[in-house]
C-alpha positions in Angstrom: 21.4 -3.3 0.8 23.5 -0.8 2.6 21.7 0.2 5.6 22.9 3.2 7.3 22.8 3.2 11.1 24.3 3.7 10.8 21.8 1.5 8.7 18.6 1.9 7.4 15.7 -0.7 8.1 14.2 -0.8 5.9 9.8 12.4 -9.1 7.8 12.4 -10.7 4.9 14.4 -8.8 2.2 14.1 -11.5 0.0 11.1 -12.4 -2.2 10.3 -14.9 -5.9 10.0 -14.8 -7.5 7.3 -16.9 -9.9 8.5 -18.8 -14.0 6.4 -17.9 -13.6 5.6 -21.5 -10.3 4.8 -22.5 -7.6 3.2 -21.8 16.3 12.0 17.0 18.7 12.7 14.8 21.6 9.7 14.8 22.4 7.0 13.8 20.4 3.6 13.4 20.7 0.3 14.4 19.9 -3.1 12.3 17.2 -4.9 13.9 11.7 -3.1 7.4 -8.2 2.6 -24.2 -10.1 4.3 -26.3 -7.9 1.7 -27.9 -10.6 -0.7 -27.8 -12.1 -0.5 -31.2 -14.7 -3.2 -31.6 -14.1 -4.5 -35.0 -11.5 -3.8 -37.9 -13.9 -3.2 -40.8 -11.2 -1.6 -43.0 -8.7 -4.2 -42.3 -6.3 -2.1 -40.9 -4.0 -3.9 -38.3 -3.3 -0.8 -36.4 -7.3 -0.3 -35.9 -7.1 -3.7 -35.0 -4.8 -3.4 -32.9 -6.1 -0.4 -31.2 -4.2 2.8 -29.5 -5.2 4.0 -26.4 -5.4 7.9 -26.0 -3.1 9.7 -23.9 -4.2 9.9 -20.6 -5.0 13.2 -19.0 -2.6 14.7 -16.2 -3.3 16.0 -13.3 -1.1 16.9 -10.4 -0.7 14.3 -7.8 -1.9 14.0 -5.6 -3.5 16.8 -4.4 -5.5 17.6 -7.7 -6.4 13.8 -8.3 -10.0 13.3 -7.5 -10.5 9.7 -8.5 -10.4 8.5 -5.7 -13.1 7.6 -3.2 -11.1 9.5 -0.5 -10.0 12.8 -0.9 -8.5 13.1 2.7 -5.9 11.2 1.5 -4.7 13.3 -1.1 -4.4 16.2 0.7 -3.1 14.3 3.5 -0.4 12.7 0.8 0.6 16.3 -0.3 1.4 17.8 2.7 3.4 14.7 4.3 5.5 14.9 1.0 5.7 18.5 1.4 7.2 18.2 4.8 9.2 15.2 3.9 11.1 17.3 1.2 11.9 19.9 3.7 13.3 17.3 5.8 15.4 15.1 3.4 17.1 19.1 1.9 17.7 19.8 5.9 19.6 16.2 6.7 21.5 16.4 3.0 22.8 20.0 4.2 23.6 18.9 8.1 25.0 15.5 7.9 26.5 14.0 4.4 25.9 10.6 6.0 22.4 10.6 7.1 21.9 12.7 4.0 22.4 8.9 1.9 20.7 7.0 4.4 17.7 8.9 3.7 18.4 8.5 0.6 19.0 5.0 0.7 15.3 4.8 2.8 12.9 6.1 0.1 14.6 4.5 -2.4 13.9 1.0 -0.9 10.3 2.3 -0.1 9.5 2.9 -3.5 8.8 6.0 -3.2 12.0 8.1 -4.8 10.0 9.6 -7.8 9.0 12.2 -5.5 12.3 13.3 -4.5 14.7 13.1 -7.7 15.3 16.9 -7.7 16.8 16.8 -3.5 18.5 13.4 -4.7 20.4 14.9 -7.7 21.1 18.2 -5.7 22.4 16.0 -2.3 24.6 13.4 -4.5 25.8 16.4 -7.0 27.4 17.8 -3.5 28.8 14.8 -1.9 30.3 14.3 -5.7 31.9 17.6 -6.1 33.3 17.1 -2.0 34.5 13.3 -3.6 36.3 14.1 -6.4 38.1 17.4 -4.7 39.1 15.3 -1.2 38.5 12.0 -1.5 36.9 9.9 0.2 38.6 9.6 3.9 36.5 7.9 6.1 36.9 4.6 7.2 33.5 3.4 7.7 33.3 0.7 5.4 29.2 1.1 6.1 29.5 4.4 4.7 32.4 4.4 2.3 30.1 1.9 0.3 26.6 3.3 0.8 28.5 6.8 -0.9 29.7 4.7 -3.7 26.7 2.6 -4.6 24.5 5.5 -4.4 26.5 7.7 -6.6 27.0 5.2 -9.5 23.5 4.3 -9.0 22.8 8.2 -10.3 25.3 7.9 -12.9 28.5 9.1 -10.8 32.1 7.7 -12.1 33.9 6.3 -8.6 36.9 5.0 -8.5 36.5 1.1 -6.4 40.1 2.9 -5.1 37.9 4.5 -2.7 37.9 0.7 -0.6 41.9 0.4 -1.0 42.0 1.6 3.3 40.2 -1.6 3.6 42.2 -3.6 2.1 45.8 -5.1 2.8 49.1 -5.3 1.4 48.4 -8.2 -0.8 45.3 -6.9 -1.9 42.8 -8.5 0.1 40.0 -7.3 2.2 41.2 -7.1 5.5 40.3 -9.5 8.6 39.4 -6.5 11.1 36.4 -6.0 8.7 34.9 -9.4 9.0 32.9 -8.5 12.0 31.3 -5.5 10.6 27.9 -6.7 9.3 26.0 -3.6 8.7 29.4 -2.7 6.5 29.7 -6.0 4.9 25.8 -5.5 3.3 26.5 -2.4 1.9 30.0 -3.7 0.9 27.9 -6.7 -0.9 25.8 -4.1 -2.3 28.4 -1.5 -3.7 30.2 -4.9 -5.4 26.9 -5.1 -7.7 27.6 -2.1 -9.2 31.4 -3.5 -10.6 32.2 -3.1 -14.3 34.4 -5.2 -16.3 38.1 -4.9 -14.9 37.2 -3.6 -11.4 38.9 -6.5 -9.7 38.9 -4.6 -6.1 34.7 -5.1 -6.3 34.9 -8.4 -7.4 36.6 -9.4 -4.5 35.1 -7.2 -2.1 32.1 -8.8 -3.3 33.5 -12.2 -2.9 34.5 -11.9 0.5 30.9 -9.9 2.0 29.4 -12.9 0.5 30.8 -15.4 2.2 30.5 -14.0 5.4 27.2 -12.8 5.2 26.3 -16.1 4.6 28.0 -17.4 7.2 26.0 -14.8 9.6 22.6 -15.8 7.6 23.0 -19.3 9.1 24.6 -18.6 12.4 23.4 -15.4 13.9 21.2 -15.6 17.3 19.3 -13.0 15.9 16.4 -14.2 13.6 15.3 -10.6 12.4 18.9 -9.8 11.5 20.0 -13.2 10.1 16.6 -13.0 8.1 17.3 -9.5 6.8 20.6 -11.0 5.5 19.4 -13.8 3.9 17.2 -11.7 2.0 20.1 -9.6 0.9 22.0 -12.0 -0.6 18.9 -13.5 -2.1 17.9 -9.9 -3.5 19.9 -7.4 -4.0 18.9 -4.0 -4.5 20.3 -3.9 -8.3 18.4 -6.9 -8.8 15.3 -6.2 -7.2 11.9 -4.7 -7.8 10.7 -1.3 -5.9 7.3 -3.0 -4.9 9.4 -5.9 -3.6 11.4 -4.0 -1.6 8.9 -1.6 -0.3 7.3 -4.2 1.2 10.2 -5.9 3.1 11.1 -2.9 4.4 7.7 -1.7 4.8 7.0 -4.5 7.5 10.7 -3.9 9.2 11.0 -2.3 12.2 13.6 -0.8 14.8 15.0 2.5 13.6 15.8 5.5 15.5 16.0 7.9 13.0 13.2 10.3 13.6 12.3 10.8 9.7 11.7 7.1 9.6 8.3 7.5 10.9 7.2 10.3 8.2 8.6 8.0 5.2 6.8 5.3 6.5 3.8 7.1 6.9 3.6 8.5 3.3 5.2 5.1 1.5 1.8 3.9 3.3 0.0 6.4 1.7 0.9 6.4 -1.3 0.6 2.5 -2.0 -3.4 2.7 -1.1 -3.3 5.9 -4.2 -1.1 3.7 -6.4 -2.6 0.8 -5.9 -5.6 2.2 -7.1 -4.8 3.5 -10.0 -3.3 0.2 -11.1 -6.5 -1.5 -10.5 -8.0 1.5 -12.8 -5.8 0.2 -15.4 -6.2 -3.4 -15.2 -9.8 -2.3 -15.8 -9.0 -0.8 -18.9 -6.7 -3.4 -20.0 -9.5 -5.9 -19.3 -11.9 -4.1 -21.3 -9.7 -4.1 -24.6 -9.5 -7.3 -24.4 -12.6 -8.3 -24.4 -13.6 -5.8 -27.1 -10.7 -7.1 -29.0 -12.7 -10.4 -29.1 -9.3 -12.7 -29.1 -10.3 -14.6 -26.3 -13.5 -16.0 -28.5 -11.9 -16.4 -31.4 -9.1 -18.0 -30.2 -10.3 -20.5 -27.4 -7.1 -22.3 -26.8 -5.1 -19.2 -26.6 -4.2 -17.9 -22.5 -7.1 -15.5 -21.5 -4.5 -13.7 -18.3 -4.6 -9.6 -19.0 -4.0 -9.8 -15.6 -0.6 -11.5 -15.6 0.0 -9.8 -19.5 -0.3 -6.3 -17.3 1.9 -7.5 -14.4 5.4 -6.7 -17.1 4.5 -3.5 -17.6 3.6 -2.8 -14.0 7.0 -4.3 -13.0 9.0 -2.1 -16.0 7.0 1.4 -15.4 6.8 1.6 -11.8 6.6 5.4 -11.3 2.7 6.3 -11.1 3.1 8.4 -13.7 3.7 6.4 -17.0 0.1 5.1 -16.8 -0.4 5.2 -20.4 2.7 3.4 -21.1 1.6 0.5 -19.0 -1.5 0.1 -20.6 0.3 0.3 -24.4 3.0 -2.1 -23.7 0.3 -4.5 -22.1 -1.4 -4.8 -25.5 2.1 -5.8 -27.5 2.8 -8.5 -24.7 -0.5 -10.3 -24.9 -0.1 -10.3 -28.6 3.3 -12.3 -27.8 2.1 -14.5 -25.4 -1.0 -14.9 -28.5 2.2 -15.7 -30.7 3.4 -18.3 -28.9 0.3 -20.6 -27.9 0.2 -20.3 -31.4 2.7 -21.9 -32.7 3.1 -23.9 -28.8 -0.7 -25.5 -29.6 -2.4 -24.6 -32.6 -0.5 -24.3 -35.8 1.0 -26.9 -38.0 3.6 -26.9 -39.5 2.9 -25.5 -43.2 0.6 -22.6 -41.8 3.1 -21.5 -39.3 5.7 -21.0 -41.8 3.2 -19.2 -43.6 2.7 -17.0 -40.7 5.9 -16.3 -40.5 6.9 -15.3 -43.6 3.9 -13.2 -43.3 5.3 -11.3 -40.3 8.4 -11.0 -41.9 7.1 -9.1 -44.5 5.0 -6.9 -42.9 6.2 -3.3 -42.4 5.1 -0.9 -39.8 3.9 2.5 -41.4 3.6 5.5 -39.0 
């Protein structure tokens, strides 16, 4: 977590509509189913099965009326609106606060909105890179660059940390009480590839110092903030996780902060509802399916079955594609009480030398 303060506390634009019947500026400081067919009578396993059809789409959120509140929606569109006009003002005026912005809706969950400014601010600060070098020697900032760039597919040399590092390689002592630098330094080292022994060891060293400060420091908020670091990552973490640890963290000064804030609060109430839109359709497939009758001592959880794909698509706008890859994963966890429970022996090798058989025609 490389918060920018220097530190940050902390593209989509369309969604789709499920069908009724289917499926100051500165710098901061540390201290937030039309799927469901009833019955197979021609014993096809894809009507079995069932395919949802694809979901309508709408702009969103200003053309999405699904919701019981429309005030929201237009509310929604204009503080995204203004929010892009900020985030293309701070990429042009200040490179740094250009990331931490970055960095900010990122963690919020919200960056789907904003891939276009992201691309065009990191494109810059790449072509600026690779023509001069990085020369600062903010570690804070150094890394935050770095992770963010690789993160959108940038090649950067780890050489970029060699200014804090000494003559026999290691990361060097004057760094040590640098926290805010040390988390994105711990962060940036999650990003290594095979070989990059500079990362490992930058990685190496954050870690053991953080943790050090995780245990020792006076202050709760910050010792908690890097505990949960270590603990999570943000290569190793989900958006809806992180949205809301950051979402309840307060004590920045950026003047944006606010705005974010304000729409990453917005748009969970309009994405949570449209994921409870979908667990109703996911629900009502399987209960048309019939499984959970049929097969008493299978698990009866869509709920939980739903909670992968919510996890795997999280941008609002791949609604169809949660429902669909709900359906295969139930049929897995089906699978496995199967044979866990039910089957003996003779049948289940039956059943699988069934399955292995079986081609899939499109």
């Amino acid at each position: 977590m490389a918060f920018p303060s220097k530190i940050i506390s902390s593209a989509s634009s369309h969604v789709q509509v499920i069908p009724e019947q289917t499926s100051k500026v500165g710098k901061q400081n540390l201290s937030d189913i039309n799927s469901l067919l009833p019955n197979n009578k021609n014993g096809n396993i894809n009507d079995s099965i069932g395919v949802s059809a694809p979901l309508k789409h709408v702009t969103y959120p200003c053309e999405h009326r699904s919701f019981n509140n429309d005030d929201i929606h237009i509310d929604h569109a204009k503080k995204l609106d203004a929010v892009k006009h900020i985030l293309i003002r701070v990429g042009d005026d200040d490179p740094f606060e250009g990331l931490a912005m970055i960095d900010t809706v990122q963690r919020l969950g919200i960056d789907y909105y904003f891939q276009d400014e992201i691309e065009q601010i990191l494109q810059r600060q790449s072509i600026v890179f690779s023509n001069h070098g990085d020369r600062h020697n903010d570690l804070q900032e150094v890394a935050l660059r770095f992770r963010l760039l690789r993160q959108q597919g940038y090649y950067v040399s780890p050489d970029v940390f060699n200014n804090f590092r000494n003559k026999e390689g290691k990361s060097k002592q004057n760094i040590s009480g640098d926290i805010n630098g040390l988390m994105s330094l711990y962060e940036a080292s999650q990003l290594s590839i095979v070989g990059e022994d500079v990362l490992d060891e930058a990685g190496d060293f954050s870690v053991n110092l953080l943790s050090e400060y995780a245990t020792h420091l006076a202050d709760y908020d910050l010792a908690g903030l890097v505990k949960h670091l270590l603990l999570h990552p943000y290569r190793k973490s989900l958006s809806s996780a992180r949205n809301f640890f950051h979402g309840n963290f307060q004590g920045n000064e950026y003047v944006w902060i606010l705005d974010l804030k304000e729409l990453a609060n917005m748009d969970f109430k309009l994405v949570q509802s449209l994921h409870q839109k979908e667990i109703v359709q996911i629900s009502k497939w399987w209960k048309e399916l019939g499984l959970a009758k049929k097969l008493e001592f299978a698990r009866d959880q869509p709920l939980k079955w739903y909670m992968w794909s919510m996890a795997c698509f999280t941008d609002p706008s791949l609604s169809w594609q949660r429902i669909e890859l709900t359906k295969p994963i139930s049929f897995i966890y089906i699978i496995d009480d199967i044979f866990d429970i039910y089957g003996a022996l003779d049948v289940l090798t039956l059943f699988t030398e069934a399955i292995n058989r079986y081609h899939i025609s499109f």
